[in-house]
C-alpha positions in Angstrom: -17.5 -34.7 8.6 -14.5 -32.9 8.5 -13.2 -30.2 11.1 -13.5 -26.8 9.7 -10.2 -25.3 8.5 -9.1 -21.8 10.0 -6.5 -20.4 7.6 -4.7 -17.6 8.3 -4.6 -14.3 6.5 -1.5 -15.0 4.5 -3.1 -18.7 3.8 -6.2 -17.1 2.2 -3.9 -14.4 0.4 -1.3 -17.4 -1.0 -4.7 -19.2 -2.2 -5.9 -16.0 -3.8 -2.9 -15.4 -5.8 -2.4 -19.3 -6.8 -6.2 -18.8 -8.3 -4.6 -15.5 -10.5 -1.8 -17.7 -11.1 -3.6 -20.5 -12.3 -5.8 -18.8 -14.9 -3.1 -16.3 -16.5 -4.8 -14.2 -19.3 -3.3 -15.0 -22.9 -2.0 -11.6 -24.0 -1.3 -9.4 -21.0 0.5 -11.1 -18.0 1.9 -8.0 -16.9 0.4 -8.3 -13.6 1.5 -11.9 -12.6 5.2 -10.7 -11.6 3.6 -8.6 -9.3 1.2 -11.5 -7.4 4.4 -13.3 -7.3 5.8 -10.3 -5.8 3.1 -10.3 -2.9 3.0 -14.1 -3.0 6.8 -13.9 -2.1 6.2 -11.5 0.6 3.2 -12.9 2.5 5.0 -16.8 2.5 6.8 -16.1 5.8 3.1 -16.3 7.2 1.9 -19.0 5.6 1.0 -22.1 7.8 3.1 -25.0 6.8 2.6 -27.3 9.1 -1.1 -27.9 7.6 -0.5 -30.8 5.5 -4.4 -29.6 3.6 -2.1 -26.8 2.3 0.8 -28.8 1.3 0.9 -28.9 -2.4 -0.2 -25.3 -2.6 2.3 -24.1 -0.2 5.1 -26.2 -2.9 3.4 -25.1 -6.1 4.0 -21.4 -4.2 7.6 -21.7 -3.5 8.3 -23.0 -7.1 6.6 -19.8 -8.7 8.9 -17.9 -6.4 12.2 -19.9 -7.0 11.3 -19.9 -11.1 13.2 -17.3 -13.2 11.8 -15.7 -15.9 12.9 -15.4 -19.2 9.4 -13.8 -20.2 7.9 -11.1 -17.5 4.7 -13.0 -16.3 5.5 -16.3 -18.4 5.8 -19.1 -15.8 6.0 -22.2 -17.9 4.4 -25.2 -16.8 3.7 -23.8 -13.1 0.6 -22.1 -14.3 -0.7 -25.7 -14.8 0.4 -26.8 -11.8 -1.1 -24.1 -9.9 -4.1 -25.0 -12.2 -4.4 -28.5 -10.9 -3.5 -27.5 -7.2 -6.3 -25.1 -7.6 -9.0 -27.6 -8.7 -8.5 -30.1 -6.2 -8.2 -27.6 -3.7 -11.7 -26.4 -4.7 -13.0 -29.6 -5.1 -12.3 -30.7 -1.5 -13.6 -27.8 -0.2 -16.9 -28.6 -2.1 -16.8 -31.8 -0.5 -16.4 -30.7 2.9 -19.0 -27.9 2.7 -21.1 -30.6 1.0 -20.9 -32.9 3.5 -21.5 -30.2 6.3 -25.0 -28.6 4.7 -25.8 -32.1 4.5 -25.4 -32.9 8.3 -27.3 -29.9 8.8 -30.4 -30.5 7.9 
C-alpha cells in the first residue's frame, strides 16, 4: 500500500487547472488563457521534486511556454493534459482502492 501523498496548495491548484485544461469546451475557450494565467502564477509553489507529479508538472510548463495564435486554443497540449489527467486519476483510484481495501 502506498504512502499517502500530501500535496501542497499550489500542487492541488496546478492539478485543478490541468483538469479545465484538459476538457476545453468546443465553442467558448475564453476562459483557458486565464487558468493558464493562474497556472503560471502558482508554478513557483509547485513541488517538483515529487517524481508522482512529474508529467503534470511538464505538461504545465508546456501550456505556459506555448504561444497562442488562437486565445484559449492550445493545440495538442489539451490532449496531453488529457492523458496526464487520466492516469493521474487512475493511480489515485488505485491507491485509494487498495487503501479501503486494507481497511476492512
Amino acid at each position: 500500500m502506498a504512502d499517502q501523498m500530501r500535496l501542497s496548495l499550489a500542487d492541488q491548484a496546478m492539478i485543478h487547472a490541468l483538469g479545465v485544461l484538459s476538457r476545453p469546451p468546443i465553442t467558448d475557450r475564453s476562459g483557458l488563457d486565464m487558468v493558464v494565467g493562474i497556472m503560471r502564477d502558482l508554478m513557483p509553489g509547485v513541488t517538483r521534486e515529487n517524481p508522482r507529479l512529474l508529467g503534470l508538472t511538464q505538461t504545465a510548463d508546456q501550456f505556459l511556454s506555448c504561444r497562442v495564435a488562437v486565445p484559449g486554443c492550445y493545440g495538442g497540449l489539451h490532449d496531453r493534459a488529457w492523458k496526464v489527467m487520466n492516469d493521474w486519476d487512475r493511480r489515485r483510484l488505485a491507491e485509494a482502492w487498495d487503501r479501503a481495501r486494507g481497511a476492512k
